[in-house]
KEZAMAR-655851 format. One record per atom (N, C-alpha, C): residue in three letters; x, y, z. Coordinates in steps of 0.2 Angstrom, whole numbers, plus 5000, padded with zeros to 4 digits. Example, Ala and Ser with C-alpha at 12.3 -4.5 7.8 and 13.67 -1.06 7.14 Angstrom:
ala506649725039/ala506249785039/ala506649845039/ser506449895035/ser506849955036/ser506450005039/
REM end
This chain:
unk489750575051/unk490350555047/unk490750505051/unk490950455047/unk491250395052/unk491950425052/unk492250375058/unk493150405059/unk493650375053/unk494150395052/unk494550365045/unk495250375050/unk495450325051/unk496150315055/unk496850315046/unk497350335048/unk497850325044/unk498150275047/unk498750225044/unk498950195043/unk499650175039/unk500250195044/unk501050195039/unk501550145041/unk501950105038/unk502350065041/unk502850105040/unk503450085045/unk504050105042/unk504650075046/unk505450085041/unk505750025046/unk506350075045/unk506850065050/unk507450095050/unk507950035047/unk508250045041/unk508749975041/unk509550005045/unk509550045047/unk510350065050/unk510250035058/unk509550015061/unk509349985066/unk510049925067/unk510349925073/unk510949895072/unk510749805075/unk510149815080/unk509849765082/unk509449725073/unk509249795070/unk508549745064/unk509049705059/unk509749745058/unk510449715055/unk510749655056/unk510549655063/unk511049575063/unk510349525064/unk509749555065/unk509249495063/unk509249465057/unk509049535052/unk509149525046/unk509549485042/unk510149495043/unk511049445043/unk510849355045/unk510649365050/unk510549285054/unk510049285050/unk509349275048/unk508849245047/unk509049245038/unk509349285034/unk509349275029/unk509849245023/unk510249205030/unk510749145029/unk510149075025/unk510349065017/unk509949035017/unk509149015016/unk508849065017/unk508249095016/unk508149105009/unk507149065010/unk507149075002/unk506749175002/unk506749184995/unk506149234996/unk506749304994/unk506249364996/unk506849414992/unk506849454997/unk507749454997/unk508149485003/unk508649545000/unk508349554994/unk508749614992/unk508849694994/unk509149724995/unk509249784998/unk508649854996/unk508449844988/unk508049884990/unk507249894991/unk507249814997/unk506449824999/unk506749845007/unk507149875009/unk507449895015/unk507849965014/unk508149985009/unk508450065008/unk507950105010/unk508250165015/unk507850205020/unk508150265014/unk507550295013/unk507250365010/unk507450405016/unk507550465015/unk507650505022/unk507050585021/unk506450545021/unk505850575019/unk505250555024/unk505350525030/unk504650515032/unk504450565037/unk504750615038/unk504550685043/unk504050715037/unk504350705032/unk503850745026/unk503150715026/unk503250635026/unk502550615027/unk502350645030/unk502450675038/unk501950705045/unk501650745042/unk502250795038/unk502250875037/unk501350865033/unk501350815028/unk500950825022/unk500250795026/unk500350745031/unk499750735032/unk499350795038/unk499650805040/unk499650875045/unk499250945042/unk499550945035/unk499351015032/unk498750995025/unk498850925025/unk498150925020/unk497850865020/unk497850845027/unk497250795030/unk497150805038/unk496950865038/unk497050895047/unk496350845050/unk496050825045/unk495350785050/unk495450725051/unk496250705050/unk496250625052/unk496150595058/unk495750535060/unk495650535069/unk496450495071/unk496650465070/unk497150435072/unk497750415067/unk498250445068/unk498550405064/unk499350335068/unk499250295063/unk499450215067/unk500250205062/unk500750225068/unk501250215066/unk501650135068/unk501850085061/unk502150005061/unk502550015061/unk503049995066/unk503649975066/unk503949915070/unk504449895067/unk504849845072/unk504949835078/unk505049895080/unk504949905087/unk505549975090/unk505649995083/unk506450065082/unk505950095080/unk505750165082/unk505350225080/unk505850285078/unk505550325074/unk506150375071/unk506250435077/unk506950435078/unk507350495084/unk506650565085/unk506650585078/unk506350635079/unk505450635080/unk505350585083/unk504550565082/unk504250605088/unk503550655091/unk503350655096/unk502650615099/unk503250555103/unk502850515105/unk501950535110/unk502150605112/unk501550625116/unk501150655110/unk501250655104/unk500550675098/unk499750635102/unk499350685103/unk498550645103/unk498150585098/unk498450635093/unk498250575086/unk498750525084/unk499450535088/unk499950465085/unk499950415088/unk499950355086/unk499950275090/unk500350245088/unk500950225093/unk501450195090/unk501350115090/unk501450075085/unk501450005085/unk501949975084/unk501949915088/unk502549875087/unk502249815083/unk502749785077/unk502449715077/unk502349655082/unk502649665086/unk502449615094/unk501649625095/unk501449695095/unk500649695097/unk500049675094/unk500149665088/unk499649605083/unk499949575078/unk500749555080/unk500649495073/unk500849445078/unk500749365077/unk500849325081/unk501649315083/unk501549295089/unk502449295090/unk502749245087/unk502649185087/unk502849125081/unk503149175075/unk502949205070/unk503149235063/unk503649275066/unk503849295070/unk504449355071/unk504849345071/unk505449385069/unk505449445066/unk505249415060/unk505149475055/unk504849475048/unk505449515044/unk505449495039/unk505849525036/unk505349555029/unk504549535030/unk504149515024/unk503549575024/unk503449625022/unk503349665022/unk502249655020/unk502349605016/unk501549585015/unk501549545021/unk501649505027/unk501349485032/unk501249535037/unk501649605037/unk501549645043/unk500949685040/unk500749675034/unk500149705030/unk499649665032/unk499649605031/unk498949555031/unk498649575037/unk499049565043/unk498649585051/unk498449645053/unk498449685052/unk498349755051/unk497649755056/unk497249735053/unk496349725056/unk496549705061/unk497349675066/unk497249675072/unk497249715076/unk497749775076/unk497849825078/unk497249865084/unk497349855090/unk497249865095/unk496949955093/unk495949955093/unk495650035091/unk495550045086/unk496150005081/unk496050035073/unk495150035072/unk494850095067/unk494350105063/unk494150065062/unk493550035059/unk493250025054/unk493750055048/unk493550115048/unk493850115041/unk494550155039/unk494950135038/unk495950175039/unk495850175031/unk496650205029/unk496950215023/unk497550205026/unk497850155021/unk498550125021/unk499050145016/unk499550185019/unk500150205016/unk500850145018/unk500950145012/unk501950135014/unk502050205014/unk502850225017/unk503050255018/unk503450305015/unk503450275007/unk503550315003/unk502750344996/unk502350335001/unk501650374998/unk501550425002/unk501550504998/unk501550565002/unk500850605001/unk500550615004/unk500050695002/unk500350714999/unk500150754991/unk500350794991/unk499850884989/unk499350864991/unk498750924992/unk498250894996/unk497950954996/unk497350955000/unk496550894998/unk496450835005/unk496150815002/unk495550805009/unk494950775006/unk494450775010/unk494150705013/unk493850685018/unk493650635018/unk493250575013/unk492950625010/unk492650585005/unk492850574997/unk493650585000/unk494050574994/unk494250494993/unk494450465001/unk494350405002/unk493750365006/unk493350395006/unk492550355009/unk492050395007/unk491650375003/unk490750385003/unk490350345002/unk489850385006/unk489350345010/unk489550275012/unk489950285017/unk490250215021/unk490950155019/unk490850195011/unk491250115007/unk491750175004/unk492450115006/unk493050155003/unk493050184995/unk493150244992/unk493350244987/unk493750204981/unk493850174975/unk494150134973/unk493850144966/unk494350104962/unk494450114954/unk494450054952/unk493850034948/unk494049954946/unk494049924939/unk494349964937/unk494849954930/unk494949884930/unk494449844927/unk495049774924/unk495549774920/unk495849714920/unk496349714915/unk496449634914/unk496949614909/unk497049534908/unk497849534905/unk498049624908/unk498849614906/unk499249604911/unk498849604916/unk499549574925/unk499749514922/unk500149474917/unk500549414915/unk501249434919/unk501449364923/unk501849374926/unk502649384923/unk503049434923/unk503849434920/unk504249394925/unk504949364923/unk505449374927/unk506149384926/unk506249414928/unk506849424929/unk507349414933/unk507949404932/unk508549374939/unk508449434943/unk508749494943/unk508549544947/unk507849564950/unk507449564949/unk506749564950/unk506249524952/unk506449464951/unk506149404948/unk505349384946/unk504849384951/unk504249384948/unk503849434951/unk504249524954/unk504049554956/unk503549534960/unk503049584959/unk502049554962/unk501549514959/unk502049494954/unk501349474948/unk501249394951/unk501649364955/unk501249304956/unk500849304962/unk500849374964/unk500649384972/unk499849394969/unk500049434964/unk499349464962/unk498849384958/unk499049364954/unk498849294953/unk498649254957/unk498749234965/unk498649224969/unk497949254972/unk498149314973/unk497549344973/unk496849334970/unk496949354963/unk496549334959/unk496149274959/unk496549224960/unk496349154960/unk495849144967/unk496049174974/unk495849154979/unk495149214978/unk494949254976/unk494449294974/unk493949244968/unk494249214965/unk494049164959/unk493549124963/unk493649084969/unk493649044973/unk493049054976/unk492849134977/unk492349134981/unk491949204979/unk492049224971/unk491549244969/unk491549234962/unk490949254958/unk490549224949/unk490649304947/unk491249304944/unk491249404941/unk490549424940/unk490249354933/unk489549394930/unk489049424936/unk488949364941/unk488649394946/unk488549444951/unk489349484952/unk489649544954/unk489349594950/unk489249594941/unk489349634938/unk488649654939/unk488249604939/unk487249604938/unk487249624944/unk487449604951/unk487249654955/unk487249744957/unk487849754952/unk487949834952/unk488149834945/unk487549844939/unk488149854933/unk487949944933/unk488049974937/unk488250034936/unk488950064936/unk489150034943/unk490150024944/unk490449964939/unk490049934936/unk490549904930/unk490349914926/unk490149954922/unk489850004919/unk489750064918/unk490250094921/unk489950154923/unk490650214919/unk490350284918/unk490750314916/unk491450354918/unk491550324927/unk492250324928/unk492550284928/unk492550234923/unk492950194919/unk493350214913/unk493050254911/unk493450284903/unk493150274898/unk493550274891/unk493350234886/unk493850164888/unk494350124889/unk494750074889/unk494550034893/unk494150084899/unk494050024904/unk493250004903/unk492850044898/unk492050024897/unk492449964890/unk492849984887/unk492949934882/unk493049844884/unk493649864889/unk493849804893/unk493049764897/unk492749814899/unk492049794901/unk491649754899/unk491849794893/unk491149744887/unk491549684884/unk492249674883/unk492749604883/unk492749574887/unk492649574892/unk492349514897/unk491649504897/unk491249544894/unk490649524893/unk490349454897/unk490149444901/unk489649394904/unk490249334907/unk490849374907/unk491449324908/unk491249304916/unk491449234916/unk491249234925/unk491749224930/unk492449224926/unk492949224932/unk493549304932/unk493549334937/unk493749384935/unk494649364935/unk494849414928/unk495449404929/unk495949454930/unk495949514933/unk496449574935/unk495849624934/unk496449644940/unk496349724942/unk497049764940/unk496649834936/unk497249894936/unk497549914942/unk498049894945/unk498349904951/unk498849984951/unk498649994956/unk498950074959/unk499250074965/unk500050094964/unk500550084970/unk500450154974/unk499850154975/unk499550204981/unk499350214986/unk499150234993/unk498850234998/unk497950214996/unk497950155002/unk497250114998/unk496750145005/unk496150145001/unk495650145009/unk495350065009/unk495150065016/unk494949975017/unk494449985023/unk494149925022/unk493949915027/unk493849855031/unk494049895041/unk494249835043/unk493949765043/unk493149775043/unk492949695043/unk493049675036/unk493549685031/unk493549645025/unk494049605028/unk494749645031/unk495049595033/unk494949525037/unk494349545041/unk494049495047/unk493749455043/unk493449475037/unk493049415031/unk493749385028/unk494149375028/unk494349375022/unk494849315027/unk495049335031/unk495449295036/unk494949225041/unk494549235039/unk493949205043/unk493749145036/unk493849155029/unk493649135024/unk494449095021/unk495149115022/unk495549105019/unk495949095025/unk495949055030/unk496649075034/unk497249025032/unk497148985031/unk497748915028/unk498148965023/unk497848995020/unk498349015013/unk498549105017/unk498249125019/unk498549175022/unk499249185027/unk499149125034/unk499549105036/unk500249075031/unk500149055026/unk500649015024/unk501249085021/unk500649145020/unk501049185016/unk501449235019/unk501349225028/unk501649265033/unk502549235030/unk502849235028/unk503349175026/unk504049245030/unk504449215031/unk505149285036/unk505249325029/unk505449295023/unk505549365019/unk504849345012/unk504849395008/unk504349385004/unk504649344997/unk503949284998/unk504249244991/unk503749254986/unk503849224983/unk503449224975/unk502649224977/unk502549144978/unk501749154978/unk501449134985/unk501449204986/unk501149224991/unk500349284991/unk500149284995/unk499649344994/unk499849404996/unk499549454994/unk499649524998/unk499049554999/unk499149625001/unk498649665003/unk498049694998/unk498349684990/unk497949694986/unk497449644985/unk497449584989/unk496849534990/unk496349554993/unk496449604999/unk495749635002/unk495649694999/unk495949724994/unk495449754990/unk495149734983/unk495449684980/unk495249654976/unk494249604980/unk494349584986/unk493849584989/unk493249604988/unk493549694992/unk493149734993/unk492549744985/unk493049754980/unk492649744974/unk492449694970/unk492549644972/unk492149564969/unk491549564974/unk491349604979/unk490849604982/unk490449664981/unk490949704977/unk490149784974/unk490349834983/unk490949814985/unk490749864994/unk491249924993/unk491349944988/unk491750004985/unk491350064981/unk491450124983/unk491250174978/unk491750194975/unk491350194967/unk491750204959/unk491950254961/unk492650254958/unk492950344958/unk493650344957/unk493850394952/unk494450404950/unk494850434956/unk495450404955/unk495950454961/unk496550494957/unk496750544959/unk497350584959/unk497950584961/unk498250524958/unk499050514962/unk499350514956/unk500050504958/unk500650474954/unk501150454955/unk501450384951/unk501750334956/unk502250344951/unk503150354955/unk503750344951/unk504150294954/unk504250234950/unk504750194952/unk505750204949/unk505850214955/unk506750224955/unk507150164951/unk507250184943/unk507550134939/unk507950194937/unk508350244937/unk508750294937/unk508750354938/unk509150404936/unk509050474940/unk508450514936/unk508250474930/unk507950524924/unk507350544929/unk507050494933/unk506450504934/unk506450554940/unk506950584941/unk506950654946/unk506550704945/unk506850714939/unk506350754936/unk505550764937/unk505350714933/unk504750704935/unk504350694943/unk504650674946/unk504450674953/unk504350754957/unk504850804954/unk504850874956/unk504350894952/unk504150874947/unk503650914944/unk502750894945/unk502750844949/unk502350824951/unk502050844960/unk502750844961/unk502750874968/unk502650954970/unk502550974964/unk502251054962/unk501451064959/unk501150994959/unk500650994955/unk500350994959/unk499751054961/unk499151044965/unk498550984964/unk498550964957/unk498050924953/unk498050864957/unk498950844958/unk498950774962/unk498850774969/unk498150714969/unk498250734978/unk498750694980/unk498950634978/unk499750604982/unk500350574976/unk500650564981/unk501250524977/unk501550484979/unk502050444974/unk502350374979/unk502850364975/unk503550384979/unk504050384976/unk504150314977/unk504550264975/unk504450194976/unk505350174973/unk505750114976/unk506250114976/unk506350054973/unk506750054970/unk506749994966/unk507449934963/unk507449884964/unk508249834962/unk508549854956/unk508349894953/unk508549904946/unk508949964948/unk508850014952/unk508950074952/unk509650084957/unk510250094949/unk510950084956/unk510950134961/unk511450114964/unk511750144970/unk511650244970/unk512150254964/unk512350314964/unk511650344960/unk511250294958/unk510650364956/unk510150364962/unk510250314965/unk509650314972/unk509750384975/unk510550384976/unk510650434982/unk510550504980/unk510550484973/unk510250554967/unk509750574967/unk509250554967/unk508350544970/unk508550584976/unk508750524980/unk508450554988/unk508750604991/unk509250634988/unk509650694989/unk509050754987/unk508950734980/unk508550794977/unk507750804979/unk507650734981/unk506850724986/unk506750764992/unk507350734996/unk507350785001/unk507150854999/unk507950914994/unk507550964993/unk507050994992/unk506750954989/unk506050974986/unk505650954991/unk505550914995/unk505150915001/unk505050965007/unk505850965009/unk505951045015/unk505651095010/unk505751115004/unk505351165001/unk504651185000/unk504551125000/unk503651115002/unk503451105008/unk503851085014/unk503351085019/unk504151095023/unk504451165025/unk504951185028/unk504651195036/unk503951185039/unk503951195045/unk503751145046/unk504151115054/unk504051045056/unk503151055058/unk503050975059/unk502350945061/unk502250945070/unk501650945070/unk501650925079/unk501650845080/unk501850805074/unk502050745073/unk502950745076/unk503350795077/unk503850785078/unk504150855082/unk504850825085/unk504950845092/unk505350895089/
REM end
């Protein structure tokens, strides 16, 4: 059975040095510098807690950071590796404020796997899962639901979200693969019955189409693999490079382009997964995150924070998230001191 490394980024924004970076550099700057792709969750012990008690088989797991590691971390863990951005992203791009360029390098990372799973830092275990929940027979697990509804919105507060990122994407996958010819080489996984009824539908409306045009996209912990990055950066560096930019702007690529990859080349096995993903646009959705966080069904979740979601219901969420985490995993990890 091959090794499966984890994979978490995480940043402290009370960092008093990452603050006055941040300040200086986004004097001016284009790209989105808004508070909450930096407002600190006070849940990432829980991440340990969960990877600890329902992924005890993991070989390594690979902590990003800016170079501020969290107070309560036990730097002697056998299976923790601390990473600085200094260690694999080039020093020219530093600091970042852009959260898809400390993604795109990743493949450099000093021992990483072949094959890892990547978390943000608000995607949590929440049950018991197994290796071949993210890898079978050697190729990441993955869901390839098309779709032709990622049409980009804007909004002054939000502006063009991901959707130009994912467009981008799409387009650079367009570039150097022929959908129909993807689908003739495996039409079992583009056809196949864990797709559904919508997603066989959508199957058959693109019928012999040859440029692909969206992927159902899930704000989950992805499995990869590392030579896709090494393809993909070896095939695409000019527009990759251009996308490490100090804070994230519109069209740029992200991480969803190496898995978009992985399945324009058929190097995925079809399989539904078990999560679910709540975005923080007020307090209603508290609710539902505690009732999910009691579901054994779901194997994770991704509490996700969001520009819409003001002030006084943030603190409403993560007040009550906290709760409901120590109640679920109330003994510390040998992740922490």
């Amino acid at each position: 059975m091959e090794m499966i490394d984890f994979v978490v980024t995480w940043l402290d924004p009370s960092d008093p040095q990452w603050i006055e970076q941040c300040e200086h550099y986004k004097t001016g700057a284009k790209g989105d510098t808004g508070k909450a792709r930096f407002r600190e969750m006070h849940i990432f012990n829980y991440w340990f807690r969960a990877v600890e008690k329902y992924a005890p088989w993991v070989n390594k797991v690979y902590l990003i950071t800016n170079g501020k590691f969290p107070d309560w971390i036990n730097k002697d863990n056998p299976k923790l590796v601390l990473v600085k951005h200094e260690d694999y992203m080039p020093k020219e791009i530093l600091p970042t404020f852009n959260s898809c360029a400390i993604e795109l390098y990743i493949h450099r990372i000093k021992g990483l796997s072949e094959h890892f799973v990547y978390f943000n830092d608000d995607m949590l275990l929440n049950s018991p899962v197994t290796p071949d929940y993210y890898f079978k027979n050697g190729l990441p697990c993955d869901y390839n639901k098309e779709t032709c509804l990622n049409v980009p919105i804007y909004t002054k507060t939000d502006r063009f979200s991901i959707y130009m990122s994912m467009l981008a994407d799409i387009g650079i996958i367009n570039a150097h693969f022929n959908r129909w010819d993807t689908v003739c080489q495996s039409p079992q996984r583009w056809f196949g019955l864990h797709l559904g009824l919508k997603g066989l539908m959508m199957s058959g409306l693109l019928m012999k189409q040859n440029l692909f045009v969206g992927f159902s996209n899930f704000h989950t912990e992805q499995a990869y693999l590392k030579s896709t990055f090494e393809e993909v950066w070896e095939k695409e560096p000019e527009f990759l490079v251009n996308s490490c930019t100090r804070f994230r702007e519109d069209v740029i690529v992200n991480p969803y382009l190496f898995r978009y990859w992985q399945l324009a080349k058929n190097m995925f096995y079809p399989k539904k997964r078990r999560f679910a993903t709540f975005h923080f646009f007020d307090r209603k959705v508290a609710e539902g995150i505690k009732k999910a966080l009691f579901n054994p069904n779901i194997a994770s979740i991704c509490v996700n924070d969001s520009s819409l979601c003001p002030d006084d219901d943030y603190e409403y969420i993560d007040s009550h998230l906290v709760m409901w985490l120590e109640e679920k995993y109330p003994e510390k990890s040998s992740f922490e001191i």
